[in-house]
N, C-alpha and C positions, 0 to 999 in steps of 0.2 A: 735327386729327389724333387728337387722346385720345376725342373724341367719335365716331370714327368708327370707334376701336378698339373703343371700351366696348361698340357696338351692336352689331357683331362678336362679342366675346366674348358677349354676352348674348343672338344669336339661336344661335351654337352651345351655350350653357349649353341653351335651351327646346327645340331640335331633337334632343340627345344623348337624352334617357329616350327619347324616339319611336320610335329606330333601334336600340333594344338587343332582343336576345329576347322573347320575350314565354314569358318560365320561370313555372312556378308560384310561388310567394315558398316560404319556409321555412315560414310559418305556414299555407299552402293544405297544403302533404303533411302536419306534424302534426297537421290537423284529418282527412285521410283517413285518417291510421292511425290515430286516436282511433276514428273510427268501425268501422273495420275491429275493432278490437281489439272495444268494445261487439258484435258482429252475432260475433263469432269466441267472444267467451268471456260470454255472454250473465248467467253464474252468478257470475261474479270479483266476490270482496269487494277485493280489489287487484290493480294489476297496473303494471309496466312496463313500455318497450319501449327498445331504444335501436338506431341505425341503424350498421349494419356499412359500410356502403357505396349509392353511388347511380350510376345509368349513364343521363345524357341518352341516348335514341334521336331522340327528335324536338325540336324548340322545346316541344314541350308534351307529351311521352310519355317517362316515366321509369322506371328499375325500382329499387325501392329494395329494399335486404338487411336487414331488419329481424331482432333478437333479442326473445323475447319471455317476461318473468316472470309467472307470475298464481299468484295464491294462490285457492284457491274456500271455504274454509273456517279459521274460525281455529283456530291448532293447526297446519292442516296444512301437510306442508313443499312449496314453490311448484314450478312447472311450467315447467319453461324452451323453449320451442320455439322454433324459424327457419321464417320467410318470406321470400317473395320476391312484392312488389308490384308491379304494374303499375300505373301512375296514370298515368291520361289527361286532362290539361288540370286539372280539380280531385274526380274521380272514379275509384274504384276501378274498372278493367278486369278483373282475374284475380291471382287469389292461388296461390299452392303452397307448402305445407309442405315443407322439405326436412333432412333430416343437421342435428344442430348444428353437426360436423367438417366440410361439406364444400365443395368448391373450386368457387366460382361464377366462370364467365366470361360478365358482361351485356353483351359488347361489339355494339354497333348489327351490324347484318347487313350482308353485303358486298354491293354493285349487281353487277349479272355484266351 
């Protein structure tokens, strides 16, 4: 009976990762806002970002609400801007600058 538990628990242990989402990881969208950031602010002697918020639309289409610092010069005092990312699968879709104040609603679209 233990033996026949164990194999049990141990083909549902191998079969769980298989059936889960197939999400980007954390580290696949910090590498597209890295790049986004590089191709956005081509001149930054520093910069960072940090993520207001994110909204699955699909298994593998997100929008993330990104804050963003950049300094272009030393001395000068830094540039704070908002985006809003589309990433698809592990790729930047479409970007927009928006308000730093403003009230974002990313909720997936409704099926009619």
């Amino acid at each position: 009976m233990f033996i026949k538990s164990a194999f049990l628990l141990l083909g549902l242990i191998v079969t769980l990762p298989s059936s889960a989402p197939a999400h980007a990881s954390t580290g696949d969208l910090s590498t597209v806002i890295e790049r986004f950031m590089e191709k956005q602010f081509p001149e930054a002697k520093s910069h960072f970002w940090v993520v207001n918020g994110t909204q699955w639309q699909t298994d593998n289409e997100v929008v993330v609400d990104i804050n963003t610092v950049v300094t272009n010069k030393a001395g000068q005092e830094p540039t704070e801007n908002r985006f809003l990312l589309l990433i698809v699968g592990d790729k930047l879709a479409a970007a927009q600058n928006i308000p730093l104040d403003a009230n974002t609603d990313c909720q997936p679209e409704e099926q009619t």
